[in-house]
C-alpha positions as CSV (number, residue, x, y, z in Angstrom):
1,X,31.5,-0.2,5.6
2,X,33.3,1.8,3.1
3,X,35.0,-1.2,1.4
4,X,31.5,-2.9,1.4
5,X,29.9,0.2,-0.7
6,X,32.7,0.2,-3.2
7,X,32.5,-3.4,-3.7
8,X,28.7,-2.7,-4.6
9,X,28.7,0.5,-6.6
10,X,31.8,-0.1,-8.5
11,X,32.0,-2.7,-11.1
12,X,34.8,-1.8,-13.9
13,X,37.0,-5.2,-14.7
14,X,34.3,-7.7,-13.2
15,X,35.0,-11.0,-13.8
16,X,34.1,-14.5,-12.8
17,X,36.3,-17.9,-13.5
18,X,34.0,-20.3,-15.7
19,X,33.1,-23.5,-15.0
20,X,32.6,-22.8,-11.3
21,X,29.7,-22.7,-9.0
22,X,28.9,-19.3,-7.8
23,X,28.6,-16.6,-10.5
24,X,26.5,-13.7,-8.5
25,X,28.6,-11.0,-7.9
26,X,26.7,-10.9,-4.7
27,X,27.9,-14.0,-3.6
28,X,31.1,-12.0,-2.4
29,X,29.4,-11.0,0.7
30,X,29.5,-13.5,4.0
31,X,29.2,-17.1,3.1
32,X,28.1,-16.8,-0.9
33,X,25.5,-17.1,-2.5
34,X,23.3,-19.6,-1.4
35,X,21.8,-22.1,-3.4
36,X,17.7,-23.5,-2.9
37,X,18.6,-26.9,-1.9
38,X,15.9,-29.0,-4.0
39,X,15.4,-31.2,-7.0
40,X,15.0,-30.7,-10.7
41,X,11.7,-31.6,-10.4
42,X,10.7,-29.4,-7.4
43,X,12.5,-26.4,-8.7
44,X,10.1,-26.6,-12.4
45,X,7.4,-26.1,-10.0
46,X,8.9,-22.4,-8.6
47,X,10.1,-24.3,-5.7
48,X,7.3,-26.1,-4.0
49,X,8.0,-28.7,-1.5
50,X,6.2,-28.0,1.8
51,X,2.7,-29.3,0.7
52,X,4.2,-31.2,-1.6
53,X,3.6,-35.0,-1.6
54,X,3.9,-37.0,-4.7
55,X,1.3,-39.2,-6.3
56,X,3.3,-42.1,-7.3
57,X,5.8,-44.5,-5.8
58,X,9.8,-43.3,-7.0
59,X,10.4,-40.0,-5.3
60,X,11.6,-38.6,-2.0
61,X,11.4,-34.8,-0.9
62,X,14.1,-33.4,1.3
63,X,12.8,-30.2,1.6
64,X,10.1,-31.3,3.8
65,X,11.3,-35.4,4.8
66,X,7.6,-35.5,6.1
67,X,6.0,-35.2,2.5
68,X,7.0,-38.9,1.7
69,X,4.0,-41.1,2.2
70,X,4.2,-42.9,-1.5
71,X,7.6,-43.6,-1.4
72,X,7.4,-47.1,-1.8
73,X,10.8,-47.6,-4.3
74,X,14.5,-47.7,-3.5
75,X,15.6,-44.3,-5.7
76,X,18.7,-42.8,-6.8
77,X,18.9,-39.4,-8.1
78,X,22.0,-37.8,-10.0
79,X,21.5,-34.2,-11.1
80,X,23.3,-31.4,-12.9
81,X,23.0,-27.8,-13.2
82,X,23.8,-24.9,-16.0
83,X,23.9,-21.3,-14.6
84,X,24.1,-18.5,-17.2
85,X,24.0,-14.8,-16.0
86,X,23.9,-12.1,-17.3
87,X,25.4,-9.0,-16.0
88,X,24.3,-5.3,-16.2
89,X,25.6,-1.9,-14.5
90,X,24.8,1.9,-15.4
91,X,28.8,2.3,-14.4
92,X,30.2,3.1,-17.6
93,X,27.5,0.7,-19.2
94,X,29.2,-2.2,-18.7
95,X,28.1,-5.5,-19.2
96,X,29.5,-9.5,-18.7
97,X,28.4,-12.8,-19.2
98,X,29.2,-16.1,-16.8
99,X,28.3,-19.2,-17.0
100,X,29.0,-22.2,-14.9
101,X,28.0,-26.0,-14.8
102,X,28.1,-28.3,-11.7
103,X,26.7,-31.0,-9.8
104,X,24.0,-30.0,-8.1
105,X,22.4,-33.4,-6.7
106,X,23.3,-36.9,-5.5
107,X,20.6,-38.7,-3.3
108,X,19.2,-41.9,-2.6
109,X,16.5,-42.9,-0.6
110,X,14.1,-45.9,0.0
111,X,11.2,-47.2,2.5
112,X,12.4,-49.0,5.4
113,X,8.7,-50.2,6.1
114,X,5.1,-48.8,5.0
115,X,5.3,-46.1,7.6
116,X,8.7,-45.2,7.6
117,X,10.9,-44.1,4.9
118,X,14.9,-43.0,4.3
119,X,17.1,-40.9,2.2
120,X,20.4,-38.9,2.2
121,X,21.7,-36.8,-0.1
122,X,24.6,-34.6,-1.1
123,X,24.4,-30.8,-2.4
124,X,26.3,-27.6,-2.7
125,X,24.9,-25.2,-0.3
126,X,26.6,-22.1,-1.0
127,X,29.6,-20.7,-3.1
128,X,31.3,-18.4,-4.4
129,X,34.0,-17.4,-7.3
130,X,34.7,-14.0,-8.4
131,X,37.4,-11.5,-9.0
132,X,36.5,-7.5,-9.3
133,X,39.2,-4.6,-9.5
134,X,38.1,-1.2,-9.2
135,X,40.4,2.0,-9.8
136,X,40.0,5.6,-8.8
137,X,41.9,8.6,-9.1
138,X,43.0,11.2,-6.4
139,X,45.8,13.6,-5.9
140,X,49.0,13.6,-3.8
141,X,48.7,16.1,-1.0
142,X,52.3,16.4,-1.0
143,X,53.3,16.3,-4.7
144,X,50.1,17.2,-6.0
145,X,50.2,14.7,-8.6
146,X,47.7,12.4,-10.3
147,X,47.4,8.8,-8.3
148,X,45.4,5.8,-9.3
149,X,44.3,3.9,-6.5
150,X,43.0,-0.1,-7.5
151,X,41.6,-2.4,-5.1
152,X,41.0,-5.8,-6.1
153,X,39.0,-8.3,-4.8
154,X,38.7,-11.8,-4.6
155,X,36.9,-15.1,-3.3
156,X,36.7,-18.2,-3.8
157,X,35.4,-22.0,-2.4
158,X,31.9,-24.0,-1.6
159,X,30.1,-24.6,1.3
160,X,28.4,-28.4,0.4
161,X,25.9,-30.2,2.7
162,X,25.4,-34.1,3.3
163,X,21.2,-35.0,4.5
164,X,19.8,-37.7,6.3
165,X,16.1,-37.6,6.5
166,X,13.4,-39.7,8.3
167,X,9.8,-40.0,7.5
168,X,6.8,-41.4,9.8
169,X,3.4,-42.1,9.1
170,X,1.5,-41.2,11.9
171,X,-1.8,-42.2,10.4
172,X,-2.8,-41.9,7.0
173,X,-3.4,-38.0,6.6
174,X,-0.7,-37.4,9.3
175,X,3.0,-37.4,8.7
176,X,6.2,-36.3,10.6
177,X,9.9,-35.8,9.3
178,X,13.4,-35.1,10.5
179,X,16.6,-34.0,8.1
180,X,19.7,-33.4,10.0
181,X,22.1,-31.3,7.8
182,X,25.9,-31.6,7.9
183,X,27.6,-28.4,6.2
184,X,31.4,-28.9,5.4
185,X,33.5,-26.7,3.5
186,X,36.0,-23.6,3.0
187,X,35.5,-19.9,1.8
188,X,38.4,-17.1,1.3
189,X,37.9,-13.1,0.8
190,X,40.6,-10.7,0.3
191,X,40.8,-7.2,-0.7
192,X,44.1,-5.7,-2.4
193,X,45.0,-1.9,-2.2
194,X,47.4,-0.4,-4.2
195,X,49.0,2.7,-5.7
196,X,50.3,3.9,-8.6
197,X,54.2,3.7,-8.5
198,X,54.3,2.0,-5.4
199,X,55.0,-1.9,-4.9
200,X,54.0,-2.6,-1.1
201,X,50.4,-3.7,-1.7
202,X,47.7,-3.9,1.4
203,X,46.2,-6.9,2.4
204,X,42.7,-7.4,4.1
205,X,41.6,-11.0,4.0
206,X,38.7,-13.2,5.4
207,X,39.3,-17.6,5.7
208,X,36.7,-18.9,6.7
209,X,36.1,-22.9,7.6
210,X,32.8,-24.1,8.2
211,X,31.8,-27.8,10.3
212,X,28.1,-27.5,11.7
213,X,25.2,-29.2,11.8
214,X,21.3,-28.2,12.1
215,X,18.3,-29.9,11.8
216,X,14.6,-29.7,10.1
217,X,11.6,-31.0,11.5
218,X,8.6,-31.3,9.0
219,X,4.7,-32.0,9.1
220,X,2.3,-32.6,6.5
221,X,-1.4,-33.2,6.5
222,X,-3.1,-34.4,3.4
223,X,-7.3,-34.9,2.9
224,X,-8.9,-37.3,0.4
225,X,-11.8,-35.6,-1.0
226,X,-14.8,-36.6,-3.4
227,X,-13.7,-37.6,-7.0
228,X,-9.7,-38.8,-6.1
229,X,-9.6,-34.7,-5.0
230,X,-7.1,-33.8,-2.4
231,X,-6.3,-31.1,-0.2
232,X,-2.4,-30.8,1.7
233,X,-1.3,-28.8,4.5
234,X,2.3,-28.5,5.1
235,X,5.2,-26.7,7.4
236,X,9.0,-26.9,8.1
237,X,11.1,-25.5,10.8
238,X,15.0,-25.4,10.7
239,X,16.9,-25.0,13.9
240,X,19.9,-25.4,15.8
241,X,23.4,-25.2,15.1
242,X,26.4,-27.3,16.5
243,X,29.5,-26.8,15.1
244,X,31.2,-23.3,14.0
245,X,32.3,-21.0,11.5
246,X,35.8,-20.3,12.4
247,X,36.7,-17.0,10.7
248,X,40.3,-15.7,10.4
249,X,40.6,-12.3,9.7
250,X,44.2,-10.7,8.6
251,X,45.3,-7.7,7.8
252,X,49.1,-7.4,6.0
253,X,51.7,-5.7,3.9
254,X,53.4,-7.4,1.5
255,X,55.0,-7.3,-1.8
256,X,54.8,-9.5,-5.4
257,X,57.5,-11.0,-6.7
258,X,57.7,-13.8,-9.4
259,X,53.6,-14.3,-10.3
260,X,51.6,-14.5,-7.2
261,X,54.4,-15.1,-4.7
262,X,54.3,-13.2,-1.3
263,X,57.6,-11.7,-0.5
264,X,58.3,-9.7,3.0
265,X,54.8,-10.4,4.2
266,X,54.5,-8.0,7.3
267,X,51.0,-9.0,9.5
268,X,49.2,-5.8,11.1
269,X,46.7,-7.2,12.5
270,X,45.4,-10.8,12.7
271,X,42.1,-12.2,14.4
272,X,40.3,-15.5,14.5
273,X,36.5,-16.1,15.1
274,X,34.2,-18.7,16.2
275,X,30.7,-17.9,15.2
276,X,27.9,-20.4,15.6
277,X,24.4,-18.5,14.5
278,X,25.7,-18.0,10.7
279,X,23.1,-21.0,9.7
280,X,19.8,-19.2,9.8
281,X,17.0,-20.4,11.3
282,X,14.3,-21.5,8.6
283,X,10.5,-21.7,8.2
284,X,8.0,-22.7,5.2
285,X,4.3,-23.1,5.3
286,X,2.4,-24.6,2.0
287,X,-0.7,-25.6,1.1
288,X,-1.6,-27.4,-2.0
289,X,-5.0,-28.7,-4.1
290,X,-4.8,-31.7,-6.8
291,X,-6.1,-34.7,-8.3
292,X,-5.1,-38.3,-8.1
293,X,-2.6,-39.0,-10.6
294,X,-3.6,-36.3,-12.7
295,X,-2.6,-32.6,-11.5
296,X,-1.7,-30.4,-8.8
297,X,-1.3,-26.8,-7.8
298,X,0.6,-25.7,-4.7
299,X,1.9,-22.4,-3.3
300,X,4.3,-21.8,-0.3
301,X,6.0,-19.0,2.0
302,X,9.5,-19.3,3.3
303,X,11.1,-17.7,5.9
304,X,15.2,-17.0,7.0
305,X,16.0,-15.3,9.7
306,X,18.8,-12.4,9.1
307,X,22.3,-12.6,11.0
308,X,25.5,-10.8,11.2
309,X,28.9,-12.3,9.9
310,X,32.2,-10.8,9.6
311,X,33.3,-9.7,6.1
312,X,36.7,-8.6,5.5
313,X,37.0,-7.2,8.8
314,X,33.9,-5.5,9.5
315,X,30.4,-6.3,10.1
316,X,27.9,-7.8,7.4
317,X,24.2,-7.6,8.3
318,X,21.9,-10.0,6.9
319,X,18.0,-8.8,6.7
320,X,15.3,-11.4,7.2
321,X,14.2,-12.9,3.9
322,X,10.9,-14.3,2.3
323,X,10.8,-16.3,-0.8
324,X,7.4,-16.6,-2.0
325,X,6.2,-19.7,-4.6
326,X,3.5,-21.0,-6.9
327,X,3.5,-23.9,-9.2
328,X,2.2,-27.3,-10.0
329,X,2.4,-30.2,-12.0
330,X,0.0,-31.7,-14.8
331,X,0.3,-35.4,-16.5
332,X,-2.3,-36.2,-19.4
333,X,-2.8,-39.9,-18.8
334,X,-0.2,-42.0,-17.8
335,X,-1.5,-45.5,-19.2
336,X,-2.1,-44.0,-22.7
337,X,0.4,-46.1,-24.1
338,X,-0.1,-45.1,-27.5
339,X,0.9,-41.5,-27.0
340,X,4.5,-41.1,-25.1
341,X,3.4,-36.9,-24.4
342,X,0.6,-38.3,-23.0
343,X,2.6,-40.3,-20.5
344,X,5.1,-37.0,-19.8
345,X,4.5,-34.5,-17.0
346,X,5.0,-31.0,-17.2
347,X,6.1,-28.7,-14.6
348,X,5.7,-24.9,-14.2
349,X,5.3,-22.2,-12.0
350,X,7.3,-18.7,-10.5
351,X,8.9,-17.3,-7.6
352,X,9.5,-13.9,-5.5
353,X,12.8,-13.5,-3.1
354,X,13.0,-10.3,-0.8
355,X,16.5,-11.1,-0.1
356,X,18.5,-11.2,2.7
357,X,21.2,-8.5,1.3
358,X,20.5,-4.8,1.5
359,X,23.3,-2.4,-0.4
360,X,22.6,1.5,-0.6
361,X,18.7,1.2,0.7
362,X,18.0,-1.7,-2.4
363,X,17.2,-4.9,-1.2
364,X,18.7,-7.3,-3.6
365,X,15.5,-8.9,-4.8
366,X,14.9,-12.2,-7.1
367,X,12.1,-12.9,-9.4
368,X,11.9,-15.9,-11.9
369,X,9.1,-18.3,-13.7
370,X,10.1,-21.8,-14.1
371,X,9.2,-25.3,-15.9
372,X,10.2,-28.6,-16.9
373,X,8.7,-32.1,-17.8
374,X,9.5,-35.4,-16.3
375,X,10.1,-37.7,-19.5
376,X,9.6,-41.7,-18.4
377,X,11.8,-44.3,-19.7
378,X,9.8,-45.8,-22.7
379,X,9.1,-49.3,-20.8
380,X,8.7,-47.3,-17.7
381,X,5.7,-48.7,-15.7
382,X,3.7,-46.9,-13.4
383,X,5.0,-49.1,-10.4
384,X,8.4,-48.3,-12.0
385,X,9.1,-45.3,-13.4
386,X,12.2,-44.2,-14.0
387,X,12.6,-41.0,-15.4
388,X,14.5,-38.2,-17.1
389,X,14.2,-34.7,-15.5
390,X,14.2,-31.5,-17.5
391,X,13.9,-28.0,-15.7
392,X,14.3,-24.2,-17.0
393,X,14.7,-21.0,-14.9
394,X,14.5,-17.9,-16.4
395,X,15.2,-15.1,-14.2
396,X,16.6,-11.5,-12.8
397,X,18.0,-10.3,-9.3
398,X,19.5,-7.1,-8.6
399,X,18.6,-3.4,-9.6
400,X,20.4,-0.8,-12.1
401,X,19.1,1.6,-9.3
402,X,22.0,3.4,-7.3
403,X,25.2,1.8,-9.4
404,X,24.4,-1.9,-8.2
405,X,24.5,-4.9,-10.7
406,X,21.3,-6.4,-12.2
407,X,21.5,-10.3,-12.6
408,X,19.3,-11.8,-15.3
409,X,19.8,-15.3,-15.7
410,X,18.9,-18.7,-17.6
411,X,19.4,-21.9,-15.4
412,X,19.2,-25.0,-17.1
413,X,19.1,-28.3,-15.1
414,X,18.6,-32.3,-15.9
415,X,18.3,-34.7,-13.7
416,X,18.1,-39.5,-13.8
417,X,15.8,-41.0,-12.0
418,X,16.3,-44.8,-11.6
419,X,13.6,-46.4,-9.2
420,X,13.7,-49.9,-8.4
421,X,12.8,-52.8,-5.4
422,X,15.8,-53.4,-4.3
423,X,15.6,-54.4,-0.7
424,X,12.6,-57.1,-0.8
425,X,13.2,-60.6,1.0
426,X,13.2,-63.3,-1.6
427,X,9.9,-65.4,-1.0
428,X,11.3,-68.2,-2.3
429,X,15.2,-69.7,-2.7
């Protein structure tokens, strides 16, 4: 664990490529950092989606595929995403700033009759980019003489997910969904040891290739009350994994030529891997209070189950994790056609993330309050509305505490929504 602890504790040179997904320096360990797969809109509200069933007609939530009973449009969502972070250690004081833009969101989805509904979409799921080199000095028990030992590591690649999701009206409180989930995708880890005057440089390395599939089963269970009141109950289980994570683990000698060219490679030791428990199994219970058409107010627990994955040669446990969520939604009056803010809905609400890393007794905890507004196209209708999406996330992760990194961070996303009839039969020729 020794490489592990450095990695953590150490942080002079730490830098990220831009324009990359993955700038969390604690996306090095196992398979990234993993993103919260949801939408713009769903992220402005601190991440509900469990009890989460929109009013009107144009949207479909993946999260939970049961929470879809007024999808009654053919929708197509594109959506983007702006990470900048903001890096802190006590090590020397340093400091850094990464930023990184991406696609975060391609889905469509439309009703294939009243009581059952359809979408897929495409995400990243996990990722990560950095480059750290660390140095320390020792002395030669032979010479006695001042040696600077650097290690420098490196990862790179994405882990991106394709989603089909079904949704069934059991009766009109009662719903049921199923999402299968595809992950595809490549990672790579190495660690560089080397010494002052000396040009053979140590080689520990991780490549990792990732084909699996799992699959989320979702309820909900929404009450009409007195005065177009409402009162939703929902819950989400993710299970199962077929497919693997085949890791290859080397350990080499080797020397640098011209650039980045290998010369007189020598392998050690080399190992593959086939691991299938690396997807976690999931769980989210929600529950959520609103009025017709007007405003809502949900809150939700999540649940990932920790699991152990080979980094860099060794073993990398994963604690359980909970992510805990508030927000909500409020829209003015949406056929005041005199006033367009009267017609936008605005977004808000916060989250808390014990996470699932733990480095020197500190579990690397996230905190952030979020918002957004849904702006309707200005001859949007109410049967349909399509819509720009607008989300902020202002956030830390991390402690100073014990010479780990803290991680504040600004996340800007935007997100089309174009929702249409498109698969009616023609009534008349």
């Amino acid at each position: 664990m020794k490489r592990i602890f450095v990695l953590s504790s150490l942080v002079a040179g730490y830098f990220l490529n831009a324009q990359s997904i993955g700038n969390s320096p604690y996306g090095a360990y196992g398979i990234g950092d993993v993103k919260y797969d949801n939408t713009v809109d769903i992220n402005s509200m601190g991440g509900i989606s469990t009890a989460y069933i929109w009013d009107f007609n144009n949207n479909f939530n993946f999260r939970n595929p049961a929470a879809n009973t007024n999808l009654e449009l053919t929708t197509l969502k594109v959506e983007g995403t702006n990470e900048n972070n903001y890096f802190k250690s006590n090590v020397n004081d340093i400091s850094s700033t990464k930023h990184s833009t991406y696609l975060s969101n391609i889905a469509i989805a439309f009703p294939i009759s009243s009581k059952i509904k359809f979408g897929m979409g495409f995400q990243p799921y996990s990722s990560k980019t950095y480059n750290i080199l660390t140095t320390s000095q020792r002395t030669d028990n032979v010479s006695e003489e001042s040696i600077t030992e650097a290690h420098h590591f490196h990862g790179e690649g994405t882990i991106s997910t394709i989603q089909a999701a079904f949704s069934y009206q059991l009766s009109p409180e009662l719903a049921l969904g199923l999402r299968s989930n595809f992950y595809f995708g490549k990672l790579f880890d190495i660690e560089e040891v080397g010494f002052t005057g000396a040009e053979l440089t140590s080689g520990y390395s991780n490549s990792y290739r990732v084909q699996s599939f799992n699959f989320t089963l979702g309820t909900t269970y929404q009450k009409k009350l007195a005065n177009d009141k409402k009162l939703t109950l929902g819950a989400t289980y993710t299970f199962g994994n077929v497919g693997t994570l085949k890791t290859t683990y080397t350990n080499s000698t080797y020397f640098y030529t011209v650039g980045e060219t290998k010369s007189y490679e020598t392998i050690i030791e080399q190992k593959k891997t086939y691991d299938k428990k690396f997807m976690p199994q999931e769980a989210s219970f929600g529950l959520g209070y609103g009025k017709d058409t007007k405003w809502f107010l949900g809150t939700q627990v999540d649940y990932k189950q920790g699991e152990t994955l080979n980094y860099l040669g060794q073993e990398l446990a994963y604690q359980d994790a909970y992510r805990y969520s508030l927000g909500g939604w409020y829209l003015p009056n949406f056929n005041n056609f005199r006033s367009y803010f009267a017609r936008v809905i605005y977004r808000y609400g916060a989250y808390y993330e014990k996470g699932a890393i733990n480095l020197k007794d500190k579990s690397i905890d996230k905190f952030a309050v979020t918002a957004g507004v849904t702006l309707p196209f200005q001859k949007s209708s109410i049967n349909r509305m399509n819509s720009i999406d607008l989300g902020i996330e202002i956030g830390k992760r991390g402690t100073l505490e014990n010479n780990l990194i803290r991680q504040n961070f600004i996340n800007l996303r935007v997100g089309i929504n174009f929702a249409d009839k498109w698969f009616n039969k023609r009534l008349y020729n």
